[in-house]
C-alpha positions as CSV (number, residue, x, y, z in Angstrom):
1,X,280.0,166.6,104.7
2,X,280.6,162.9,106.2
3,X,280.1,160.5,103.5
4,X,276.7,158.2,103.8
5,X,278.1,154.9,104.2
6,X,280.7,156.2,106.7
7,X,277.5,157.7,108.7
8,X,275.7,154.5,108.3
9,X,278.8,151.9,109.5
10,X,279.6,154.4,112.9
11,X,275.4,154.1,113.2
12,X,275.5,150.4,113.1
13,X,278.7,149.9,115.1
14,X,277.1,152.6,117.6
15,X,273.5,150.6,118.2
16,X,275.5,147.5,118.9
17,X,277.3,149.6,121.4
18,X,274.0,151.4,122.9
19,X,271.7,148.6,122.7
20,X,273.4,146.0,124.9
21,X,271.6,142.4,124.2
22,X,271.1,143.4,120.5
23,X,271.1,140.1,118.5
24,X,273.5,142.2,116.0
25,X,272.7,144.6,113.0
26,X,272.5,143.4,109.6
27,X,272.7,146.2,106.8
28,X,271.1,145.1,103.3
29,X,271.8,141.9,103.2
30,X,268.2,140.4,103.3
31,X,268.6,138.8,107.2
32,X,266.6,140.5,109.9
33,X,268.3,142.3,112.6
34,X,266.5,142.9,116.4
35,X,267.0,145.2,118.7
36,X,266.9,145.0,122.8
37,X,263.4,144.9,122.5
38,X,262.7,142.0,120.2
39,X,261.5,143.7,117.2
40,X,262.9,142.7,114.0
41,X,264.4,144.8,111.6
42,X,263.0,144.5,108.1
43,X,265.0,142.6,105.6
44,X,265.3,144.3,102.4
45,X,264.0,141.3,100.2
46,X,260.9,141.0,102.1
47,X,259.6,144.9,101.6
48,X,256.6,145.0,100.3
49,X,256.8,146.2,96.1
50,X,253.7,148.2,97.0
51,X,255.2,149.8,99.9
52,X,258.5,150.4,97.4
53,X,256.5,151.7,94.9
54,X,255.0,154.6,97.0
55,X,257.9,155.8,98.5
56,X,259.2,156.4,94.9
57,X,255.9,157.7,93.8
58,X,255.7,160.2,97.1
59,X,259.8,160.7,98.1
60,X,261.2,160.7,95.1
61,X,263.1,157.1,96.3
62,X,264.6,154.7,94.3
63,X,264.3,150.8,95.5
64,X,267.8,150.7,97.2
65,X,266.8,154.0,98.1
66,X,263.8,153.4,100.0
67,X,265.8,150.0,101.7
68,X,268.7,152.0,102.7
69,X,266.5,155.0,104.4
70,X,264.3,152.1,106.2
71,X,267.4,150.2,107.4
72,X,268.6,153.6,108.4
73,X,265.6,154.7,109.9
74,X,265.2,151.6,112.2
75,X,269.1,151.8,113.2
76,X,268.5,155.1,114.2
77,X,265.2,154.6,116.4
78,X,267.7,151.7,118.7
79,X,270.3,154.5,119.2
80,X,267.5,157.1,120.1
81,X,265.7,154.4,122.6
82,X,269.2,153.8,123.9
83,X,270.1,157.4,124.7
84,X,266.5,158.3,125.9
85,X,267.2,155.9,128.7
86,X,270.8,156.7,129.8
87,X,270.3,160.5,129.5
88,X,267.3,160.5,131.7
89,X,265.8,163.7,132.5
90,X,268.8,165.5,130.1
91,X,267.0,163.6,127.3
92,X,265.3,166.9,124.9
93,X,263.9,164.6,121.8
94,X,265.2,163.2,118.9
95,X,264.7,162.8,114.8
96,X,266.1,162.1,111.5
97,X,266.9,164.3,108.7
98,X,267.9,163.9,105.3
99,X,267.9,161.1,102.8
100,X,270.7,158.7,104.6
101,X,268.6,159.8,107.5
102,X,270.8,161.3,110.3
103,X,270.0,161.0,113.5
104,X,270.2,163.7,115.9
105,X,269.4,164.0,119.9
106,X,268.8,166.4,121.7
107,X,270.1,167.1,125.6
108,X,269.8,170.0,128.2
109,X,273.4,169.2,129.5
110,X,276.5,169.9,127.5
111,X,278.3,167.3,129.0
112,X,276.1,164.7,127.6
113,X,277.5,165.3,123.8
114,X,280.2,163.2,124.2
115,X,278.4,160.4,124.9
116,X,275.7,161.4,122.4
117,X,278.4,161.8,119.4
118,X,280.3,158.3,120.6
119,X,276.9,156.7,119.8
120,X,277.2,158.1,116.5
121,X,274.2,160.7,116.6
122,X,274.9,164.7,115.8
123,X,274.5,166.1,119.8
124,X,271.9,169.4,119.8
125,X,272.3,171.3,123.7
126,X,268.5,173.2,124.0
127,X,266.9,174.9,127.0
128,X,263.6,171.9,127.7
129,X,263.6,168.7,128.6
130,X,261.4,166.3,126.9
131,X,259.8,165.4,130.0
132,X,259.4,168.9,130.5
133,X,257.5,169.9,127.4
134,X,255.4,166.9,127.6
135,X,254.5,167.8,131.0
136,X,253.2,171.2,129.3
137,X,251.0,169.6,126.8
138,X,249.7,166.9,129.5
139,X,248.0,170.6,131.2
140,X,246.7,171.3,128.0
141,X,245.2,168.2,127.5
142,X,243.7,168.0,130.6
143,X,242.3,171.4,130.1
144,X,240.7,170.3,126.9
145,X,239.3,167.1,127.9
146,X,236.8,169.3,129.8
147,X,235.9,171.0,127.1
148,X,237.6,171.2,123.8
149,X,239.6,174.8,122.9
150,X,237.5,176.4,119.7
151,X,240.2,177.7,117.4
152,X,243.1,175.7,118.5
153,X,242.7,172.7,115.6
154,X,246.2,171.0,117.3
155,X,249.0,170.8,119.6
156,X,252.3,169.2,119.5
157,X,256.1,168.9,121.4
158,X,258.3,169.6,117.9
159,X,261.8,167.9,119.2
160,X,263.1,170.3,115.9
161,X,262.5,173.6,117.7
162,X,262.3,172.4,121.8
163,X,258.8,174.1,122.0
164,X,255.7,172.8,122.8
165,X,253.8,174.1,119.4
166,X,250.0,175.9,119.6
167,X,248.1,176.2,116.2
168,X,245.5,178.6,116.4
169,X,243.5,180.4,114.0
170,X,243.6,183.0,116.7
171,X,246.1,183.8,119.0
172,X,243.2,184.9,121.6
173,X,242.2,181.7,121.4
174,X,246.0,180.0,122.2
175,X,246.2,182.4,125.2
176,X,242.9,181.4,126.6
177,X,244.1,177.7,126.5
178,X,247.0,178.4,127.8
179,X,246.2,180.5,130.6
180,X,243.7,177.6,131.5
181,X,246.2,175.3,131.8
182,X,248.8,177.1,133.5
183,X,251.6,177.4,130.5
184,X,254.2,179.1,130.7
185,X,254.8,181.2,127.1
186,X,258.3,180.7,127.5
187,X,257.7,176.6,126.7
188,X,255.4,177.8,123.6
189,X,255.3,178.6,119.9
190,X,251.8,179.7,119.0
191,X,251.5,179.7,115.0
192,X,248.8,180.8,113.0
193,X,246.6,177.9,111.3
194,X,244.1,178.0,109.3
195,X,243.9,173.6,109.8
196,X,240.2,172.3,110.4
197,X,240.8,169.0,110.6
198,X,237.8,166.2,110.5
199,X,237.6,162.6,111.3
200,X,236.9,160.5,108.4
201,X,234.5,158.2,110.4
202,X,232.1,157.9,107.3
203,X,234.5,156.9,104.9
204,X,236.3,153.9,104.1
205,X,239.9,153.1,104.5
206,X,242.6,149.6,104.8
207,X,240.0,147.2,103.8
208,X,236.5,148.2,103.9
209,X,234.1,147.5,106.4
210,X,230.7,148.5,107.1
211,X,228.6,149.8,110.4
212,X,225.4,148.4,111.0
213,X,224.7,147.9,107.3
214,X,225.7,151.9,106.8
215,X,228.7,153.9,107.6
216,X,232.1,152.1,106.1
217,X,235.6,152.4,108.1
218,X,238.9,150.6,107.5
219,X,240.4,147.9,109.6
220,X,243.8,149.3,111.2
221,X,245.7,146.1,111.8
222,X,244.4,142.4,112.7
223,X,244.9,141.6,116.9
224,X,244.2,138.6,118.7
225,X,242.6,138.7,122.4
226,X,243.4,135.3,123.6
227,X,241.9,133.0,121.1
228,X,239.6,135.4,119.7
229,X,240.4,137.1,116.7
230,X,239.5,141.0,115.5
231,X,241.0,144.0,114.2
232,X,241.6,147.4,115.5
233,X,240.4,150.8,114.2
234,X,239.6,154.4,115.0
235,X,237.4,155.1,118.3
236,X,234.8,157.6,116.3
237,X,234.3,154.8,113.9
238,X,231.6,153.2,116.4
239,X,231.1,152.1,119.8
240,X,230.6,149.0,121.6
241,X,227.8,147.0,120.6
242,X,227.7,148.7,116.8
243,X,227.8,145.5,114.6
244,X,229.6,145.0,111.4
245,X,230.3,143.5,108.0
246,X,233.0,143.2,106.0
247,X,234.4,144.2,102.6
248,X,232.3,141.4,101.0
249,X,229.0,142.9,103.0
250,X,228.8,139.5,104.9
251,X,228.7,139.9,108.7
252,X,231.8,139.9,110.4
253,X,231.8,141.2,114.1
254,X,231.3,143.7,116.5
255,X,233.1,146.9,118.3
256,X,234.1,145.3,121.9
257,X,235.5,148.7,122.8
258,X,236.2,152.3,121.7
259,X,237.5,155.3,123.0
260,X,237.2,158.9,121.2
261,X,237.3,162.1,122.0
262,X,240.7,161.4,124.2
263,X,241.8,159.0,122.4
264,X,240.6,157.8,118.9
265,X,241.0,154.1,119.2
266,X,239.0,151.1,119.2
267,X,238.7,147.1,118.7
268,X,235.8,144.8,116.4
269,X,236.1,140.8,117.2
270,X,235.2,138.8,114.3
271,X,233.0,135.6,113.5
272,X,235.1,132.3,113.1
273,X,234.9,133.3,109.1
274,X,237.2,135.2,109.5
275,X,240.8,134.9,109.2
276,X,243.5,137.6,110.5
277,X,246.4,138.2,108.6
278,X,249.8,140.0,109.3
279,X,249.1,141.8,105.9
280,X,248.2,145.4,104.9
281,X,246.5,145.9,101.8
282,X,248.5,146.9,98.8
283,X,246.0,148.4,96.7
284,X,246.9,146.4,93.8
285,X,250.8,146.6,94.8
286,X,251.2,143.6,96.5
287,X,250.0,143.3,100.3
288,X,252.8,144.5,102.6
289,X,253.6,141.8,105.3
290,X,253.6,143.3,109.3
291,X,256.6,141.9,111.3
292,X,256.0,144.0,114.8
293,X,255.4,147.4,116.3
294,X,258.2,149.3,116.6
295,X,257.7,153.2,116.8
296,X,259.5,155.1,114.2
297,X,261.3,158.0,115.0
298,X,260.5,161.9,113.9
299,X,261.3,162.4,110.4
300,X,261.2,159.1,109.6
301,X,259.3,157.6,106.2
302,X,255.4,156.2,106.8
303,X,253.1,154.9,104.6
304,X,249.4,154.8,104.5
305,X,247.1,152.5,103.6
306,X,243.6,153.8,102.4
307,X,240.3,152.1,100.3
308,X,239.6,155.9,99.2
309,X,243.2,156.8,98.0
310,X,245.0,153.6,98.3
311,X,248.7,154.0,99.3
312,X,250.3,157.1,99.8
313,X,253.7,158.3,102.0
314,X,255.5,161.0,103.9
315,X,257.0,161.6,106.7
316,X,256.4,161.7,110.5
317,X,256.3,165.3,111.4
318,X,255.5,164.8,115.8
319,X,254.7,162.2,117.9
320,X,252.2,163.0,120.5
321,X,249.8,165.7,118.9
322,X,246.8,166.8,120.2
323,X,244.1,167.6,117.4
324,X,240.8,169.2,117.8
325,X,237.9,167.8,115.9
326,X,234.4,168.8,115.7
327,X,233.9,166.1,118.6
328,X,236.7,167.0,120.8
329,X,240.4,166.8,121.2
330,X,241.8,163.4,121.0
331,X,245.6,163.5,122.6
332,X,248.4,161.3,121.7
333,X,247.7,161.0,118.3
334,X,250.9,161.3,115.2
335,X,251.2,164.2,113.0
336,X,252.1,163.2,109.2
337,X,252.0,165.2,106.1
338,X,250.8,161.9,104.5
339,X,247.5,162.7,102.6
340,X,244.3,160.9,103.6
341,X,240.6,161.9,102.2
342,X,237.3,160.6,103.7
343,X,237.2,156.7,103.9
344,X,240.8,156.2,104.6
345,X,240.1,156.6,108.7
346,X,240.9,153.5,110.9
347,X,243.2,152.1,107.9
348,X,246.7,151.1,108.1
349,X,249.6,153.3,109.0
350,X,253.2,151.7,108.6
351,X,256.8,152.4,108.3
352,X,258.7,149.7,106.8
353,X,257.5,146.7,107.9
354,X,256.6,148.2,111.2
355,X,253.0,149.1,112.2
356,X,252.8,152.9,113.6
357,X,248.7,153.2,114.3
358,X,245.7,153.6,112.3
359,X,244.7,156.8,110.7
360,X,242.5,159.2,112.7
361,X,241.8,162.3,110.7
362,X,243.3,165.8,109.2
363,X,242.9,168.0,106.7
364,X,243.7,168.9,102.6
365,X,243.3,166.0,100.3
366,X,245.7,163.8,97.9
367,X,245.3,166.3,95.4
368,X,247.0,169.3,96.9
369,X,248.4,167.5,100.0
370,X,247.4,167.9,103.6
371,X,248.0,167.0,107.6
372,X,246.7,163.6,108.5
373,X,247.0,162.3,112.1
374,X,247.0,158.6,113.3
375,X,246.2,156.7,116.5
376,X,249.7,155.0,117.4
377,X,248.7,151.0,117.1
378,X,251.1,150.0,121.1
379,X,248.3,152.4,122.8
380,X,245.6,150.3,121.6
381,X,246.6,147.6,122.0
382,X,247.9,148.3,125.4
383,X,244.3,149.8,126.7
384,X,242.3,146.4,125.0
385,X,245.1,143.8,126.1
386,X,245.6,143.1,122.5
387,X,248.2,141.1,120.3
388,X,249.4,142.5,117.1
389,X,249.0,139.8,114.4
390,X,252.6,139.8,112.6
391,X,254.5,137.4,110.4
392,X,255.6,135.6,113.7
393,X,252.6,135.3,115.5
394,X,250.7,132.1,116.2
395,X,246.7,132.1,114.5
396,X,246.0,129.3,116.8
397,X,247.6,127.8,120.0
398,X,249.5,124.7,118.9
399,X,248.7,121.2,119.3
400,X,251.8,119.5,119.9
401,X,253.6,119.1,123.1
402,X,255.2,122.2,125.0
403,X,259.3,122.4,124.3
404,X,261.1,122.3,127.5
405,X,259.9,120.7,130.9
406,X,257.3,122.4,132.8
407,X,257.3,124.6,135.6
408,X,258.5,128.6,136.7
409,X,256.3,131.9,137.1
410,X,254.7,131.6,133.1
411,X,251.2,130.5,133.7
412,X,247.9,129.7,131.1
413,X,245.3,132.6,131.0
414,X,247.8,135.6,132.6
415,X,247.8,138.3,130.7
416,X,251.4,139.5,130.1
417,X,252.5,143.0,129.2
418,X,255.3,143.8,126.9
419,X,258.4,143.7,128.9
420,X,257.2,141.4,131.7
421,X,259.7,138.7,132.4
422,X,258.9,135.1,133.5
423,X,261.2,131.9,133.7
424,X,259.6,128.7,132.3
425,X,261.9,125.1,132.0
426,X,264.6,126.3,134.1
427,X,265.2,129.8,131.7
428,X,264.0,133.5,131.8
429,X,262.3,134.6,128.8
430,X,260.9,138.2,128.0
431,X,257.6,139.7,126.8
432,X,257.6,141.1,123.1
433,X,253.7,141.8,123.0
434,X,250.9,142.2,125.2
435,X,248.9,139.4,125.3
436,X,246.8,136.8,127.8
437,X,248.8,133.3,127.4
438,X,247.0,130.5,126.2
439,X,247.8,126.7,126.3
440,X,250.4,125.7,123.8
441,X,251.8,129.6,123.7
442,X,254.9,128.3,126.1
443,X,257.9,130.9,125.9
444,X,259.8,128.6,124.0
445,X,257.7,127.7,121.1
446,X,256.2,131.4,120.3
447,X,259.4,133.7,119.7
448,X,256.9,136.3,118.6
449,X,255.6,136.3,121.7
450,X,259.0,135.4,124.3
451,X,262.5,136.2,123.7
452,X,265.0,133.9,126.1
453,X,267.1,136.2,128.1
């Protein structure tokens, strides 16, 4: 068996390699690392104690435990990203396994593992693409957009066993699904499941708040939309125009949009009383501080924010899950076999100091354990034109005077997507986050927002 800090040094050596740009990698030593897309590693002195706490409590992790599998965990997700883009259409899925979490990638052409091994990933040759098996669920959800498949509580891709993965209470009720869609049983696992899962719409969850005076939700993670602050949450928890009030029963906002069934995500904008904060509630643990968006790969940890059941961990089991409820399907969503109970929905999923989405619904409880699905946060934000608040984001535009001389393509009141790349005082910078530019936000004095390329 290779020995774990062997693994971990050909990992770190390999993202450098993979992702070209990277400002470098740091291991434990308590300074951030980034990779090609600006997000910042966490540093292991700034992890939450709450967030340590639970991982030990729910993995079985010691402190340098939990630091080492979230510094491996983020090294791995660069190399993945990396190979996802130079395999192409070879590209099968990847995840992590283990403790010292080992990354491994899957392809559909032997003569990829060479490349996958020299980036310092275990290579896996299987019979689907990625983009295949996605394709395959895309025709199931578009089959049960129309009208949502009784019996069939959730569908997946599972990267672990290259099928796209049916649960049914009946397998009648798989075949009819996928007979509608056009499947092919040769892509397909159908498994027996007995899963009802429910949204936890009138519950409470992150911190509190309250629907029209009634129903209580938790707040997801804090956004900004221009200069006007809010918070997103699950879609079923209202729709637009539904006012709220916050943990202190004061009035606080109102849903500006929601989506659900499809999608189970929304957004509330708040009265100038209140603040938003790059922080996650720690129940009591110490608030855990949110540093950017990055997507955490399969297998990695994630932990969960809740006002009914606080914190609690596990692991991410599949990205882009579709889950029946009583009210539809909602597609896209991440399956965890973090517990949740009713009053944890919209709250705060995260993995490290990463945000991953806010918690849709599931089943079991956190006294025997369960499946709980959440809403990935980049979607929402995405469909709203939202900015993630984080420990590097602006609360205000500043006041001073621009750095750097004026001029180039950046421009007040645009709204820029993550990735877009504009020049501004005779240098290129590049989009971390969505978000509509506002006076003072100039590429060079909002690194949250630009990195200089």
């Amino acid at each position: 068996m290779e020995r774990p800090i062997l693994r971990r040094r050909a990992l770190v050596a390999a993202t450098a390699a993979v992702a070209v740009g990277a400002l470098g990698l740091a291991g434990l030593s308590g300074v951030a690392s980034a990779d090609p897309q600006g997000a910042t590693a966490p540093a292991a002195d700034r992890l939450s104690p709450g967030l340590l706490e639970a991982m030990r409590r729910d993995l079985g992790l010691g402190a340098d435990e939990a630091k080492a599998r979230i510094a491996d965990e983020y090294r791995a997700a660069a190399v993945a990203r990396g190979l996802e883009k130079s395999l192409g259409a070879d590209f099968a899925g990847a995840r992590v396994s283990g403790p010292e979490a080992v990354l491994t990638v899957a392809t559909t052409d032997r003569a990829d593992v060479a490349e996958i091994t020299a980036a310092g990933a275990r290579a896996e040759v299987v019979g689907h693409s990625l983009d295949r098996l996605d394709a395959a669920k895309s025709a199931l959800d578009a089959v049960a957009l129309k009208k949502a498949p009784k019996d069939v509580p959730s569908w997946y891709v599972d990267v672990r066993t290259n099928r796209l993965v049916v649960n049914a209470a009946r397998t009648a009720a798989a075949d009819r699904l996928l007979d509608a869609a056009g499947v092919s049983r040769a892509l397909v696992r159908v498994v027996h499941s007995t899963e009802q899962p429910r949204t936890y719409a009138d519950l409470r969850g992150g911190d509190a708040y309250y629907m029209n005076g009634s129903g209580r939700c938790s707040i997801g993670f804090p956004v900004k939309r221009g200069t006007q602050n809010g918070y997103v949450s699950a879609g079923h928890c209202g729709t637009p125009g539904v006012t709220t009030s916050g943990v202190n029963q004061q009035a606080q906002g109102s849903f500006q949009g929601s989506t659900f069934p499809g999608r189970d995500y929304s957004w509330v904008a708040v009265n100038a009383n209140w603040t938003p904060r790059a922080l996650v509630n720690g129940y009591g643990n110490g608030d855990v501080t949110v540093a950017g968006s990055t997507q955490a790969v399969v297998g990695s940890s994630v932990c969960r924010s809740g006002s009914t059941t606080g914190w609690h961990c596990g692991t991410i089991q599949q990205h882009d899950t579709s889950v029946t409820y009583q009210e539809g399907t909602v597609s896209g969503v991440t399956r965890t076999n973090v517990c949740a109970e009713p009053g944890d929905s919209g709250g705060s999923f995260i993995s490290g100091s990463q945000a991953q989405g806010v918690t849709s619904g599931g089943s079991g409880n956190c006294s025997q354990g369960g499946t709980t699905y959440y809403q990935p946060i980049n979607p929402a934000l995405s469909a709203y034109g939202l900015t993630l608040v984080t420990s590097g984001t602006p609360t205000d535009p500043p006041t001073g005077p621009p750095t750097g001389e004026p001029g180039g393509t950046w421009a007040v009141g645009t709204t820029y997507a993550a990735g877009a790349v504009v020049t501004y005082g005779g240098a290129s910078y590049r989009c971390l986050q969505g978000h509509q530019a506002q006076a003072g936000w100039t590429p060079p004095d909002v690194p949250a927002l630009w990195q200089r390329i």
